[in-house]
C-alpha positions in Angstrom: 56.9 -40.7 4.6 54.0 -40.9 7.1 50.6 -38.9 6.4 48.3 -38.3 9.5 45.7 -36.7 7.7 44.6 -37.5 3.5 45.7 -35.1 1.0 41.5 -34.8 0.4 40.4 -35.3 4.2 43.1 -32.0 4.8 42.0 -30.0 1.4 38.8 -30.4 2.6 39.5 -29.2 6.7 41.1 -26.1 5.0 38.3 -25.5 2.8 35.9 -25.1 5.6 38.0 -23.2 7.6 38.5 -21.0 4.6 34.9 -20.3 3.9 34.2 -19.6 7.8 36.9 -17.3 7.8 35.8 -15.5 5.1 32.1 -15.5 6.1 33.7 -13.6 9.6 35.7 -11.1 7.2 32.9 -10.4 5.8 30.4 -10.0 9.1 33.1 -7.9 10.7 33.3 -5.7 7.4 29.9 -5.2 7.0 29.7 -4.3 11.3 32.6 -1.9 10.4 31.3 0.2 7.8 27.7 0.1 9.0 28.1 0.3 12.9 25.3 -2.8 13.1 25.9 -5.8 14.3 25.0 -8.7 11.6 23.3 -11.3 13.2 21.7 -9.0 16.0 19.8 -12.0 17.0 23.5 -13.8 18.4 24.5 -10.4 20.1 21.1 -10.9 22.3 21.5 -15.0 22.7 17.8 -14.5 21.4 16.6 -12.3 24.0 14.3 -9.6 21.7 12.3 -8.5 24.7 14.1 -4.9 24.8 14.0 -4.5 21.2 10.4 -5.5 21.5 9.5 -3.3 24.0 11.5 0.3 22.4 9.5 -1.0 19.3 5.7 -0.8 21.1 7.1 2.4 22.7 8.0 4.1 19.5 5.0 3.0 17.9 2.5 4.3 20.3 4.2 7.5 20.4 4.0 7.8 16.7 0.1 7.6 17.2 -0.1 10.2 19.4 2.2 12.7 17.2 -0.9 12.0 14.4 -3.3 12.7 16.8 -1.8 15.3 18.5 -0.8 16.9 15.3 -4.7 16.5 14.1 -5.1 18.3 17.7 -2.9 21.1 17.6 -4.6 21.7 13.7 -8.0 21.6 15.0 -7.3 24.1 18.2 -5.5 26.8 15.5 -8.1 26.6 13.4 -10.8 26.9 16.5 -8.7 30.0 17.5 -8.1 31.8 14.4 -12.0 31.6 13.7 -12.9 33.4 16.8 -10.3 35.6 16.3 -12.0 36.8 13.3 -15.3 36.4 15.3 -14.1 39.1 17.7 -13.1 41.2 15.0 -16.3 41.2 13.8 -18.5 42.1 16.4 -15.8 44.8 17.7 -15.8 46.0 14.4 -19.8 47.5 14.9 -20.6 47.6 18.3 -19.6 50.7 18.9 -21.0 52.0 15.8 -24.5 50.4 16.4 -24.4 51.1 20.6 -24.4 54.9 18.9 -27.2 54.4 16.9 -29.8 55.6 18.9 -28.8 58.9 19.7 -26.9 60.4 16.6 -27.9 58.1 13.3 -29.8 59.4 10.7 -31.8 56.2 9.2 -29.8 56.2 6.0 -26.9 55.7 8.5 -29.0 52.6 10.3 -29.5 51.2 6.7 -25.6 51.4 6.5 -25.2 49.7 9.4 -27.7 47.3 8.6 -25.8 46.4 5.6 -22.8 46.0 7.1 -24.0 43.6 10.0 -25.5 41.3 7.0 -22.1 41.0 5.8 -20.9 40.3 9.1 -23.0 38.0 9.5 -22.4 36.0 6.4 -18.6 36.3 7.4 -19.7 35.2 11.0 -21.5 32.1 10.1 -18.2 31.3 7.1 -15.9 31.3 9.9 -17.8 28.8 12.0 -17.8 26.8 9.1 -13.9 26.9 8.7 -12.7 23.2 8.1 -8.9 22.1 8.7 -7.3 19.1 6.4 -11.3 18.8 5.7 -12.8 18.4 8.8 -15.1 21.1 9.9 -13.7 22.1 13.6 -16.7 23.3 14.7 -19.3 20.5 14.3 -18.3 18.3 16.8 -17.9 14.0 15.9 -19.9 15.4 12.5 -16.4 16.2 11.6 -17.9 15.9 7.2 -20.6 18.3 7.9 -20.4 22.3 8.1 -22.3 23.2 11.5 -24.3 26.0 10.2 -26.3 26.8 7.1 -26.4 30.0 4.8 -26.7 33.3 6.9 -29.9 34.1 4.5 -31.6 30.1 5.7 -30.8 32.1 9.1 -32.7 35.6 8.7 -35.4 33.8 7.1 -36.3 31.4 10.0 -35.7 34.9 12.4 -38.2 36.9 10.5 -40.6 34.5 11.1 -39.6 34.3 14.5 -40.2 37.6 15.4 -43.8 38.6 12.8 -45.7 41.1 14.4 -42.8 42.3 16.4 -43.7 46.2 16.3 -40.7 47.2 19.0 -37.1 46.7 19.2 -37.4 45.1 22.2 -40.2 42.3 21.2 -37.5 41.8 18.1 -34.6 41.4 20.7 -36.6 38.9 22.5 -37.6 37.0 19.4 -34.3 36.6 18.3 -33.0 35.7 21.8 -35.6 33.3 22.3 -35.1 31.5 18.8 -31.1 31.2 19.6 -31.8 29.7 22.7 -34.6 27.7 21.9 -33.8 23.5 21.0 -35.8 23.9 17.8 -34.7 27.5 17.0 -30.9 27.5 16.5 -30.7 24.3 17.6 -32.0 22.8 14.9 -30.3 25.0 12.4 -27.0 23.4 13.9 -25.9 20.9 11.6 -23.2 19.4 13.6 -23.0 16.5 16.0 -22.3 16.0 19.4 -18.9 17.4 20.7 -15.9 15.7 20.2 -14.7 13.3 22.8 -11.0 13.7 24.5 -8.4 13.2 21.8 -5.4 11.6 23.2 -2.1 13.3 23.0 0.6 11.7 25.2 0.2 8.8 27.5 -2.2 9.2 29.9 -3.1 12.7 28.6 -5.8 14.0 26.5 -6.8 17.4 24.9 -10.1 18.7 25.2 -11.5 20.1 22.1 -15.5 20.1 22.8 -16.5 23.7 21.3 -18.8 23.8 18.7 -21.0 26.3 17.1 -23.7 26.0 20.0 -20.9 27.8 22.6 -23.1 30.5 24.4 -20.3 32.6 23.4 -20.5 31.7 19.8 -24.4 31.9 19.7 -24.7 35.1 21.2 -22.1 36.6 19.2 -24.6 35.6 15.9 -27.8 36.3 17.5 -26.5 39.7 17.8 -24.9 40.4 14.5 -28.6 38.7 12.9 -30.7 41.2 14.9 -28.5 44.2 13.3 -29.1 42.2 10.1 -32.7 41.9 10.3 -32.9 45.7 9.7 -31.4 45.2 6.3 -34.5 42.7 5.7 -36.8 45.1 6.7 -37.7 44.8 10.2 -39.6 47.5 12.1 -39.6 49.2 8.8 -42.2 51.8 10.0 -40.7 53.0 12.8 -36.8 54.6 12.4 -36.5 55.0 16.0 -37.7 51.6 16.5 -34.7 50.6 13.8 -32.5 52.8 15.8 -33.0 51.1 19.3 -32.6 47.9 17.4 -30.0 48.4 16.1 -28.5 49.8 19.6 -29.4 46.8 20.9 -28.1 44.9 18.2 -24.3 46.7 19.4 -25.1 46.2 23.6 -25.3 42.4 22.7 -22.2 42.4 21.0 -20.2 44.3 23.6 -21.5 42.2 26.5 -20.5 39.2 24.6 -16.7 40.5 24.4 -15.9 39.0 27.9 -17.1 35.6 26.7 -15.2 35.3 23.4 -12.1 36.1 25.4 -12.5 33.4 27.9 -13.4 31.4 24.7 -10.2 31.9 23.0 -8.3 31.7 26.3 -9.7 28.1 26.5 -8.7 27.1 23.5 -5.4 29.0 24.0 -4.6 26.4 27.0 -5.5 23.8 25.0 -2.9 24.8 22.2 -0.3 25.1 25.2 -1.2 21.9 26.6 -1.2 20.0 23.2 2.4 21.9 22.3 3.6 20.5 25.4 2.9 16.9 25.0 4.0 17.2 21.6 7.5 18.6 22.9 7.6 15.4 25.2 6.6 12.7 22.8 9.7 14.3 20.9 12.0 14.2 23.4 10.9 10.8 24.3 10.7 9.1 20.8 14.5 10.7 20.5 15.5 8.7 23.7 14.1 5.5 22.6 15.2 6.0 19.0 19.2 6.5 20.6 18.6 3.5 22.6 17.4 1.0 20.3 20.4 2.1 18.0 22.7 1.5 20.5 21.4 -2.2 21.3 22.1 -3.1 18.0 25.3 -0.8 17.7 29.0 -2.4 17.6 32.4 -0.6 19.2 33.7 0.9 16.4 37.3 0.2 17.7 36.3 -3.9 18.7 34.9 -4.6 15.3 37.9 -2.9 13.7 40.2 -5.0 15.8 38.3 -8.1 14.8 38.1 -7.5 11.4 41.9 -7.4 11.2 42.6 -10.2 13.6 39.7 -12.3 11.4 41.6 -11.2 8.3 45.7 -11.9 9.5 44.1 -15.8 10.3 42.4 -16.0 7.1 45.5 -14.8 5.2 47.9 -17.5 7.0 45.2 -19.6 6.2 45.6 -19.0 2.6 49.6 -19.2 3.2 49.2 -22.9 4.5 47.1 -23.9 1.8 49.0 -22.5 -1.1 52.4 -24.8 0.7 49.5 -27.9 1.3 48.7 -27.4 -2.8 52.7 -27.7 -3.7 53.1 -30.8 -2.2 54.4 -34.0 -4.0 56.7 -36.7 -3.9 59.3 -35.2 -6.1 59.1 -31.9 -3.3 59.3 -34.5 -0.4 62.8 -36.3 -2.1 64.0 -32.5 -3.1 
């Protein structure tokens, strides 16, 4: 009898082969149930520059959904809230235009009233925060823009003592809305907020604050209504009539403004939508083709599996014969 290989050196060959077969049933299994390559590493020879670059892709595209989510917050909130603005000044222009010829001054008290709580409303919706940023104070995102409508009248009457005519009040008020250290000192906020990126190369431009002309003239006429409720021109009912007159023309003239107002930030919505529809689509493209890199043919893997598992069965065959080996079997 002539041995070309040990009984030990050949237990041990098939021992190895065994384990290495097993450790390929078992890749091939795991790629067939969960459509991955194992070693993903071996499938690119090491190469990890594509997976690389789908990974910086996806991850800058899932900065610009935050921010362009944060956007498309901000702009609702901006819209709704002169929305409401509109709705409040349409609400008693007419009413206070009409003043002048027809009101009795119980009915000018009224209105006075009324405008007061407009005003409060007014100065509560540029004050709106969204997820707890106030939208209308500019990069002082933690601070509301305006202070209480009463802080407000206050610093107007003494704007306008020793007014004795509508029109000296108009100007008073006009002049104390326009003026740096009027409103703009009782503007809380900062300065408006720089472009907010949204897609590559694209930003959204959310700069209005509560010192928009539109915004501030909106107020200032609203307050001079709601100076008559404080008292203004007290002595003189057709002085409180014109006022209040006045009080409605500014409010109407300003309609043209909040419209262009909300149209602006209209565009801005569409535009932020927009990029937001792309970043989808594209982070849906990436996300397909990164799985695909690392994806195996469902049929190949299948086929391997098998053709790994019908070598490690006859594997197990020859082993079982190489165990039953002895002398008595050789003279049998």
């Amino acid at each position: 009898m002539r041995v070309s290989v040990g009984d030990a050196s050949l237990t041990n060959i098939l021992a190895r082969q065994g384990a290495d077969l097993r450790g390929q049933v078992q890749r091939a299994a795991q790629e067939v149930a969960s459509g991955k390559y194992a070693d993903i590493g071996a499938t690119l020879r090491g190469d990890f520059s594509p997976l690389l670059a789908i990974d910086a892709s996806l991850s800058r595209l899932s900065a610009y959904r935050s921010t362009a989510t944060d956007a498309a917050v901000q702009a609702a909130a901006q819209q709704s809230a002169i929305a409401g603005l509109s709705q409040l000044a349409s609400g008693i222009s007419t009413a206070l235009m009409g003043a002048r010829d027809v009101s009795t001054p119980a009915q000018v008290n009224t209105l006075a009233a009324d405008a007061r709580g407009r005003l409060a409303s007014a100065v509560g919706l540029m004050n709106t925060q969204a997820s707890g940023r106030a939208v209308f104070s500019g990069q002082a995102t933690d601070t509301a823009p305006l202070g209480s409508p009463d802080d407000m009248l206050t610093a107007l009457q003494t704007a306008a003592v020793g007014a004795t005519t509508a029109g000296q009040v108009v100007a008073a008020v006009t002049s104390w809305f326009n003026d740096p250290l009027g409103f703009g000192t009782f503007y809380q906020g900062g300065a408006a907020l720089s472009p907010i990126p949204i897609a590559p190369g694209e930003s959204a431009e959310l700069s209005t604050t509560a010192l928009d002309p539109a915004i501030r003239d909106t107020l200032a006429g609203l307050a001079m209504a709601a100076l008559l409720d404080r008292g203004a021109l007290a002595a003189d009912p057709a002085e409180r009539a014109r006022l209040a007159a006045s009080a409605g023309e500014n409010l109407t003239r300003g309609a043209e403004d909040r419209i262009t107002l909300s149209a602006r930030i209209g565009t801005v919505e569409a535009q932020i939508e927009s990029a937001r529809t792309r970043n989808s689509a594209e982070e849906s493209a990436l996300g397909i083709l990164r799985s695909d890199i690392g994806s195996v043919d469902p049929y190949e893997a299948a086929t391997r599996l098998e053709t790994v598992r019908a070598q490690l069965e006859s594997l197990y065959l020859v082993t079982a014969r190489v165990s039953r080996l002895s002398l008595t079997e050789y003279i049998r």
